[in-house]
C-alpha positions in Angstrom: -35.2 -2.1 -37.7 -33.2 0.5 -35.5 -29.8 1.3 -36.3 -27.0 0.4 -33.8 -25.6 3.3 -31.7 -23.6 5.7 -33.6 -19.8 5.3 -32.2 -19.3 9.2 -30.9 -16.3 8.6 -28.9 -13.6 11.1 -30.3 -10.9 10.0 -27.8 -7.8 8.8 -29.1 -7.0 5.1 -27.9 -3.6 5.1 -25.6 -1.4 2.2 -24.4 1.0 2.5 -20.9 4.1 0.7 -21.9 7.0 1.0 -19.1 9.2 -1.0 -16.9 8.0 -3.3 -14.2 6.5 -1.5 -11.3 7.2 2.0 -12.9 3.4 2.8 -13.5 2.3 2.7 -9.9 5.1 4.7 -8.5 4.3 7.2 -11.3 0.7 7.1 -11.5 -1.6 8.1 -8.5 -5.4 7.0 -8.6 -6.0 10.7 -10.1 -3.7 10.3 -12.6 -5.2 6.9 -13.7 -8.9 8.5 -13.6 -7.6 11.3 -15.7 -6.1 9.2 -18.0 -9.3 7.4 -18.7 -11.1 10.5 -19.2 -9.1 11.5 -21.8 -8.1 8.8 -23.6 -9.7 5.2 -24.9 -7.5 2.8 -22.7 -7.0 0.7 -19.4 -5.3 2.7 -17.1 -4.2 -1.0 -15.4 -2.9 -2.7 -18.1 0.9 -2.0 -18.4 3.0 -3.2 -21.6 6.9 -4.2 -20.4 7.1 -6.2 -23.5 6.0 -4.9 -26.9 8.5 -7.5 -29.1 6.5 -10.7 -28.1 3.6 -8.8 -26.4 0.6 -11.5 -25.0 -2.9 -11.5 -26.3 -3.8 -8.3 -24.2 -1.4 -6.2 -24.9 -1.1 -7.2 -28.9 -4.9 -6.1 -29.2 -4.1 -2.8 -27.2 -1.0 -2.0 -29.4 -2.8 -2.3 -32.6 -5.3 0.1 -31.8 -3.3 2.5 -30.1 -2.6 6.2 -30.8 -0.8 7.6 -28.4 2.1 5.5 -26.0 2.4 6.7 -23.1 5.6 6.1 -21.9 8.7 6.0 -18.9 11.6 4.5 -17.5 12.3 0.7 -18.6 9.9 1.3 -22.1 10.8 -1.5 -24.3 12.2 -0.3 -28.0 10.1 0.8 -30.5 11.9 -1.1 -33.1 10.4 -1.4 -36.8 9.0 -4.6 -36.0 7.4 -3.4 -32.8 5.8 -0.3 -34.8 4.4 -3.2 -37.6 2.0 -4.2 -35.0 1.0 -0.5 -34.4 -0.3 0.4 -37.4 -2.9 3.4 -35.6 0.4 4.9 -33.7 0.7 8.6 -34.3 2.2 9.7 -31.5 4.3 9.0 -28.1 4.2 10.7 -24.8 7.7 10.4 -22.5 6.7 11.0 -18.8 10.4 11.1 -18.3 13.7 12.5 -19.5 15.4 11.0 -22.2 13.9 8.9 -25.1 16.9 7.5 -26.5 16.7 4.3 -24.7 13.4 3.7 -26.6 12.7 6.0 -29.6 14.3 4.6 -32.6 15.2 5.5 -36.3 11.5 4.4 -37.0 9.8 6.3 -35.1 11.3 9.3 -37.0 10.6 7.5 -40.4 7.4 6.8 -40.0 6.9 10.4 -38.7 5.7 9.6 -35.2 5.5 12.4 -32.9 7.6 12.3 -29.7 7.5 14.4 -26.1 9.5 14.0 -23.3 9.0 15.5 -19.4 12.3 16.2 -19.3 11.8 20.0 -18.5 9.8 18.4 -15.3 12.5 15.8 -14.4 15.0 18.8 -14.6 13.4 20.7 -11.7 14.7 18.5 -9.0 18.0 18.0 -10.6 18.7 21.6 -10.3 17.5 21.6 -6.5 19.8 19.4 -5.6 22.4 21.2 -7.5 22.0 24.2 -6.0 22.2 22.7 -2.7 25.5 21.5 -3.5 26.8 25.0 -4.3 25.3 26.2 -1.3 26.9 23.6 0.8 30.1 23.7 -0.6 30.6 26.7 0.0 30.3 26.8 3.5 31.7 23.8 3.4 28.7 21.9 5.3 30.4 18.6 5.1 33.9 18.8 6.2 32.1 21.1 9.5 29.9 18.5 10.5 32.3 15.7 10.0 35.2 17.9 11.8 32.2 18.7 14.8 31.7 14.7 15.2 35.4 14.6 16.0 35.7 17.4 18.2 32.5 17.5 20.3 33.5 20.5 22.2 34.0 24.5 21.8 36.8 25.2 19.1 37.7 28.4 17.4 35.6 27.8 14.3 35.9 31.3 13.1 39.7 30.9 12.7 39.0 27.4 10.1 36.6 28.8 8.0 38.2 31.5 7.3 38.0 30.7 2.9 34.3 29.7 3.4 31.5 31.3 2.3 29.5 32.0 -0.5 29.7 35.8 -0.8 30.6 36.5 -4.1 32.3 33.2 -5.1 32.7 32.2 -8.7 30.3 29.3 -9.7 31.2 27.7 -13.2 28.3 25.7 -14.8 29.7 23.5 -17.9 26.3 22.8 -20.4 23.0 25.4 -20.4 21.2 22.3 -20.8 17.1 22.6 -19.6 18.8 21.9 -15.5 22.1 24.0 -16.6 19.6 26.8 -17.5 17.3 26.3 -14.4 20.3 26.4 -11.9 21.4 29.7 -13.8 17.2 31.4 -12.4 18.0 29.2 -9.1 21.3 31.3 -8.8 20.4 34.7 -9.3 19.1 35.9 -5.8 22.4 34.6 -4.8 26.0 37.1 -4.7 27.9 34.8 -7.3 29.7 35.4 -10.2 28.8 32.8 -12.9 30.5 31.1 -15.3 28.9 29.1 -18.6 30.9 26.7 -21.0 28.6 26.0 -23.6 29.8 25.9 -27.5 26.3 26.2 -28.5 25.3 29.1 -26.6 26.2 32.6 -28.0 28.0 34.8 -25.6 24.9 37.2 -26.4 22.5 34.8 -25.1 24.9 33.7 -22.6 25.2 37.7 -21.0 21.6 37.4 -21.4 21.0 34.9 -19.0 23.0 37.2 -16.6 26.1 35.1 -16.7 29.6 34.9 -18.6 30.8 32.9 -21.4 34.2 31.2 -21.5 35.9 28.5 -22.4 36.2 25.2 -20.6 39.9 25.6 -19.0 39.1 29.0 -18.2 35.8 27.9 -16.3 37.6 25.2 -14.2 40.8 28.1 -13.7 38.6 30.2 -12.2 35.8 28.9 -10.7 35.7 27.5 -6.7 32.3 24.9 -7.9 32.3 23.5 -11.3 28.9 22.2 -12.0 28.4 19.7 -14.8 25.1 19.5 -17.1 26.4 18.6 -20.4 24.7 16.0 -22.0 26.4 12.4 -22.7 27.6 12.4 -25.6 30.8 11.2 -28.0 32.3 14.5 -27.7 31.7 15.0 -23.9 33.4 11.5 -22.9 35.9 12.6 -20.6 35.5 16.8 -21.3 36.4 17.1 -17.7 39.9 15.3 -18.2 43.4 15.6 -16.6 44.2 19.0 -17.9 41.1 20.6 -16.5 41.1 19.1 -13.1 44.9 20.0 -12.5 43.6 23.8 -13.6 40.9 23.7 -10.7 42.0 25.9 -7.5 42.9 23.7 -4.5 40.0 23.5 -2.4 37.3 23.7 -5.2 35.0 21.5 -5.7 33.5 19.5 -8.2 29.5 18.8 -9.0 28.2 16.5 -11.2 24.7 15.4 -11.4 24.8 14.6 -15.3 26.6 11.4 -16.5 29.8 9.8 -14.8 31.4 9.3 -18.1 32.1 13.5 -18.6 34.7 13.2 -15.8 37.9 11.1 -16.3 37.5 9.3 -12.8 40.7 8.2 -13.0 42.5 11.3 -13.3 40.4 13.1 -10.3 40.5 10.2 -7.6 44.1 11.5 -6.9 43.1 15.4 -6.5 40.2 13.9 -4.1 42.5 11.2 -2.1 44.9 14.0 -1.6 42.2 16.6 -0.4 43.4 19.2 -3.1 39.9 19.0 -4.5 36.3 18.1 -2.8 33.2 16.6 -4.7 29.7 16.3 -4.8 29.3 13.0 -7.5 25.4 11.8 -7.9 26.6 9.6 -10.8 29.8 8.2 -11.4 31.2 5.7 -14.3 30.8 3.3 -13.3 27.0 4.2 -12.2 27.6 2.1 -9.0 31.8 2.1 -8.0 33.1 -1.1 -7.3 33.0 -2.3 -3.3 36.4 -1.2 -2.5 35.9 2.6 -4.5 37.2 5.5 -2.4 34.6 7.4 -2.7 32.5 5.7 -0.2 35.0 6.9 2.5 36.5 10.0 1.2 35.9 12.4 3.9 35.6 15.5 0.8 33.4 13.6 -1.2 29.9 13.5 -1.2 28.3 10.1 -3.1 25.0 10.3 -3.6 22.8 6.9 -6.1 21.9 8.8 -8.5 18.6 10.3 -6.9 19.0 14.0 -8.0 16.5 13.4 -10.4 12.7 13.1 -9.8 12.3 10.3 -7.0 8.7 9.7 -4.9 6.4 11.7 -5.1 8.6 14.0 -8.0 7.4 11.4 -10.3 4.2 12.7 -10.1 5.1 16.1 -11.6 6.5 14.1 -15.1 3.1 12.3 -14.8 1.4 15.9 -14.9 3.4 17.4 -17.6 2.4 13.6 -19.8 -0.8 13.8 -19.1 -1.0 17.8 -20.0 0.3 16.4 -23.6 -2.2 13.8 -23.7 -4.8 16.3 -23.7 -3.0 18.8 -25.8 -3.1 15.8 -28.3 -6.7 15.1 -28.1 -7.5 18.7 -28.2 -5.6 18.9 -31.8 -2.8 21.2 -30.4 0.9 20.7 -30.7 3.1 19.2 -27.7 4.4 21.9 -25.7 7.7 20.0 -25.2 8.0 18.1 -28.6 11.6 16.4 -29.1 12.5 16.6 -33.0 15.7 14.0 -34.4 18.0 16.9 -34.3 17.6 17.8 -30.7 18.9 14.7 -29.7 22.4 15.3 -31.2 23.5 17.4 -28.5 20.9 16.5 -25.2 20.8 13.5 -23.6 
């Protein structure tokens, strides 16, 4: 009697889990027939809901290796990791995995990667924009040519503008605060860097100068923020620091609303001492009647300096990348360990 098929297939067996409707703005067709190439799974079948999973996805979770993972991933609590006895390992196709990524995943010694070096690409895009535009101060001219509509001595107004040599202070050389530092350098600005874990070494390195935070917001015309959120950054950027800013600077944060004591800079910004560019705030949407919608030197973005449309598909590349790093038997190139997370987001 012949012997069934020997079971050959190597690949290890992989489970999307996400939020609702995340998979298919992250995942082209390519991406799905890649995915199945490399990895035991249905590229269709999408877990939101791993604490009372149904039939489908219970059967899936048990025999998978690898998670693959993005925004709106449900926990990976100790029960959830019961039912995933096979799980060795989980791929992030986003930034941070604090939302999901718990104390047992480090215990039980499950490997973790994030695309957070891919999501902070566009982040630092938009950032340097802002510095760019602030400096010429690309706002307040087109709003002030809507009003006057006719020929005006624009020569004699921008007199402070420009970018020629202006001071830049960047607070956190975070993966985007070290990405706008490259972005930077073909520019004619002096740069600035507030980070307590960077040595001024490193930091002269990098081609800029270490300081320390007052001095940073004393001297600099745009204060960009890429700290991470965290206990000790609540606030950082506080009443004390925004009254040491020069009138007329401006203020840049594409990190976490909470770093900046909103209350304390609203008055600088109503007054016009001080412009911004905010793409979060705290809290992440302001209430109806905010300011900030109408504040003719602010510029409110929601929170879309980080991958959106088709950027998504560059965190899918750098998952998928892992995934067959994984199968191959190599390391993840951008592994997160428990300790990193004590001072990133």
């Amino acid at each position: 009697m012949d012997r069934p098929p020997e079971n050959t297939d190597n690949r290890p067996t992989l489970l999307l889990s996400m939020g609702q409707g995340i998979a298919d703005r992250l995942l082209t067709d390519a991406h799905r027939a890649r995915l199945a190439a490399l990895t035991r799974t249905d590229p269709h079948l999408v877990a939101h809901d791993l604490s009372s999973p149904g039939p489908r996805v219970a059967a899936a979770l048990a025999e998978a290796e690898l998670l693959l993972t993005c925004w709106g991933a449900p926990p990976l609590t100790a029960a959830v990791l019961d039912r995933a006895p096979r799980l060795r390992a989980v791929v992030h196709a986003a930034g941070s995995v604090k939302h999901h990524i718990t104390d047992a995943c480090w215990e039980r010694g499950i490997a973790v990667t994030s695309a957070a070096a891919a999501n902070a690409l566009p982040v630092a895009e938009y950032t340097l924009a802002a510095i760019l535009f602030a400096g010429k101060r690309v706002l307040h001219s087109a709003q002030r040519y809507g009003q006057v509509r006719a020929d005006h001595a624009w020569t004699a107004e921008s007199e402070a503008w420009g970018n020629y040599r202006r001071t830049v202070g960047l607070i956190g050389a975070s993966r985007i605060g070290r990405r706008v530092i490259e972005l930077l350098r073909p520019f004619d600005f002096e740069v600035l860097l507030y980070d307590p874990y960077v040595e001024a070494a490193e930091a002269r390195a990098m081609g800029v100068e270490p300081v320390g935070l007052d001095a940073l917001c004393a001297r600099s015309s745009i204060v960009s923020v890429h700290a991470p959120q965290l206990p000790s950054t609540d606030r950082m950027i506080g009443a004390p620091q925004l009254a040491l800013m020069p009138d007329g600077a401006t203020l840049v944060n594409t990190s976490r609303g909470s770093l900046i004591d909103e209350e304390a800079l609203l008055p600088h910004l109503v007054r016009g001492r001080l412009h911004a560019v905010l793409d979060v705030t705290d809290p992440e949407l302001p209430a109806p009647d905010s300011p900030l919608y109408e504040l003719p030197n602010v510029l409110l973005t929601p929170h879309v300096a980080g991958s959106l449309g088709n950027e998504l598909h560059r965190m899918a590349d750098q998952a998928l990348e892992e995934v067959e790093r994984y199968g191959r038997g190599e390391p993840f190139a951008e592994r997160v360990r428990p300790a990193d997370l004590t001072r990133s987001a």
